[in-house]
C-alpha positions in Angstrom: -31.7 -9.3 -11.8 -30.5 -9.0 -7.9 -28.2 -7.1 -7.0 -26.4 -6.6 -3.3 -23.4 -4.3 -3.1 -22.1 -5.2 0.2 -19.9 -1.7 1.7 -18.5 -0.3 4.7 -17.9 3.1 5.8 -14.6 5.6 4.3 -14.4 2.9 0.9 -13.9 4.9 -2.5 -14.0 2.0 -4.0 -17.6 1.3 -2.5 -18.5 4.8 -3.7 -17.4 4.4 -7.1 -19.4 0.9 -7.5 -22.5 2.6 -6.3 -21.6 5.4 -8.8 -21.4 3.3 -11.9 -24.2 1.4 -10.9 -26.7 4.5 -10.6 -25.4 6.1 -13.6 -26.5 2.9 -15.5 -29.8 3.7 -13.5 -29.4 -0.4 -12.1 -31.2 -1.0 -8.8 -29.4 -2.3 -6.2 -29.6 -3.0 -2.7 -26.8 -1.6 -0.3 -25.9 -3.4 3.0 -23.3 -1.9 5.2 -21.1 -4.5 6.8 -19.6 -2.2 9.6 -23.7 -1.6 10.7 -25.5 -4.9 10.0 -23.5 -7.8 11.4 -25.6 -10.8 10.0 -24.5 -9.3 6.7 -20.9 -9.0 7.7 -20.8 -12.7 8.7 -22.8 -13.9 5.6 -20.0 -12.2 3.5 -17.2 -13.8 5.0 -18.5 -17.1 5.6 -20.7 -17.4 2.4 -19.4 -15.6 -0.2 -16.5 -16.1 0.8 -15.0 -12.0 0.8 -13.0 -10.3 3.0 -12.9 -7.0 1.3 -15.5 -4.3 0.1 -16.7 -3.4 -2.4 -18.4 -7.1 -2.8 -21.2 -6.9 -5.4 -23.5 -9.9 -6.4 -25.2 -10.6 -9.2 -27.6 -13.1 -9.1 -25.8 -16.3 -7.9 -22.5 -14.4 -9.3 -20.2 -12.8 -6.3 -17.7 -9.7 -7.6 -15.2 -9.5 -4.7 -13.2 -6.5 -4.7 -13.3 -3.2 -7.3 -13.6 -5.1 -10.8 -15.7 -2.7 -12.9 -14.8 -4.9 -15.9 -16.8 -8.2 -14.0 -19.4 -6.0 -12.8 -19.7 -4.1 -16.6 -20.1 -8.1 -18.1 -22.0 -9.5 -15.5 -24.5 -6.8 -16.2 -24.2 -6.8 -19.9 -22.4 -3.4 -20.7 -20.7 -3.0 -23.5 -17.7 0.0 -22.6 
């Protein structure tokens, strides 16, 4: 499974995501969008987001703070 949590800088949101993800101990890459500007433009024009947290799974884009997605993307049962 690959997983990119795309952030920024002063997001709780972001900080919870990353949260919930290491607490499940599942890998994930980080990219922050205000420091990498390929990745900024490859969120926007490809997936399509305009807000952080945005988490992919695979082929599966989570825009936004959706634990619920994220939690059955990844299989958990809470």
């Amino acid at each position: 499974m690959n997983i990119t949590v795309y952030t920024q800088p002063d997001c709780p949101p972001c900080q919870v995501v990353k949260q919930f993800l290491t607490h499940h101990e599942v890998s994930f890459n980080e990219v922050n969008i205000k420091e990498n500007l390929k990745a900024r433009n490859h969120l926007v024009n490809v997936l399509q987001s305009y807000s952080t947290p945005t988490v992919t799974v695979d082929e599966h884009v989570v825009k936004g703070f959706d634990l619920a997605l994220l939690q059955k993307l990844l299989g958990f049962e809470e």
